[in-house]
MARTIRO-802196 format. One record per residue (C-alpha): x, z, y. Coordinates in steps of 0.001 Angstrom, whole numbers, plus 500000, padded with zeros to 6 digits. Layout:
R     xx     zz     yy
R      X      Z      Y
...
//
This chain:
R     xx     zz     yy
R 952835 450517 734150
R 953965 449646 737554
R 955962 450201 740382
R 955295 449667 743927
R 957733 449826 747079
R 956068 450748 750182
R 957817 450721 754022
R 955998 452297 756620
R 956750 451593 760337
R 955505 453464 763142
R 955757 456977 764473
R 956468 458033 760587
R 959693 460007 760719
R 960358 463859 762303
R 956289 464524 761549
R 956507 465226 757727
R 955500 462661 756487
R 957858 462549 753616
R 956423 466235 752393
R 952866 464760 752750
R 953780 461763 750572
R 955709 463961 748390
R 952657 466809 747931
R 950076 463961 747490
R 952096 462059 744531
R 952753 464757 743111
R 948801 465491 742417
R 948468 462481 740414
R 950567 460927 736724
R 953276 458799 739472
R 957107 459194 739577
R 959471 458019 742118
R 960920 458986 745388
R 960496 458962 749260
R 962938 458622 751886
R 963651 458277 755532
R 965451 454672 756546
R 967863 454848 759308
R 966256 452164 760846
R 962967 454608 761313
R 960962 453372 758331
R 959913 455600 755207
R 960279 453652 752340
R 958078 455175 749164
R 958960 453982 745619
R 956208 454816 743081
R 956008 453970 739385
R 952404 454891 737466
R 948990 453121 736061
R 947817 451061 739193
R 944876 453268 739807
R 947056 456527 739732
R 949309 454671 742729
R 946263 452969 744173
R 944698 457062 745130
R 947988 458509 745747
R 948924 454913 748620
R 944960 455955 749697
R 945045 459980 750300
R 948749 458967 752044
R 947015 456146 754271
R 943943 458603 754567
R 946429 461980 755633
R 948802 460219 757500
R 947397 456747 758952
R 947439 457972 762524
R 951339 457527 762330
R 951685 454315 760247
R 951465 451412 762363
R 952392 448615 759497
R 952455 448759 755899
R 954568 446261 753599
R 953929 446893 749996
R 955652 445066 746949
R 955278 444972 743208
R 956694 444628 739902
R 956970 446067 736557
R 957817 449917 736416
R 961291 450350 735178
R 960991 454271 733658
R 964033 455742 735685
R 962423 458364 737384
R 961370 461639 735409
R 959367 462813 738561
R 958288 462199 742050
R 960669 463775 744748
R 961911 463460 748044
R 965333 461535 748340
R 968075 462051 750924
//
C-alpha cells in the first residue's frame, strides 16, 4: 500500500475540480481526501495499490489537465487513516 500527495497549480480552484477528483477516486479501491489551499493549489492525498492511484492521478490528469499547469507528487508508505475518499474543507 501507498500513499501519494499531489499539489496542483494552475487555474484549478472555482472549476470543480475537487468534485472531479473526488467522483474519479471514488471509481477505483483509493481512500483519502481533496482540498482547496488558500494559496490556490488543490492538494490530493490518496492511499491505495500503486496501480489503483496510478488510473485514478491518470483519468484526473486526463479530465482535468487543461487547468493544471504543474504537478508535484510525493510518496511514502500508506498510513490506513482514511476509511474513504472525500472532499475536505
Amino acid at each position: 500500500m501507498e500513499r501519494r500527495r499531489v499539489l496542483y497549480s494552475g487555474h484549478v480552484q472555482g472549476i470543480g475540480f475537487r468534485y472531479t477528483a473526488h467522483r474519479i477516486a471514488r471509481g477505483f479501491d483509493v481512500t483519502g481526501f481533496v482540498r482547496n489551499l488558500d494559496d490556490g493549489r488543490v492538494e490530493l492525498v490518496v492511499e491505495g495499490e500503486a496501480s489503483e492511484i496510478d488510473a485514478v492521478l491518470e483519468e484526473i490528469a486526463d479530465r482535468m489537465g487543461q487547468y493544471i499547469g504543474k504537478t508535484l507528487a510525493t510518496s511514502g508508505a500508506a498510513t490506513g487513516e482514511f476509511t474513504r475518499f472525500d472532499i475536505s474543507h
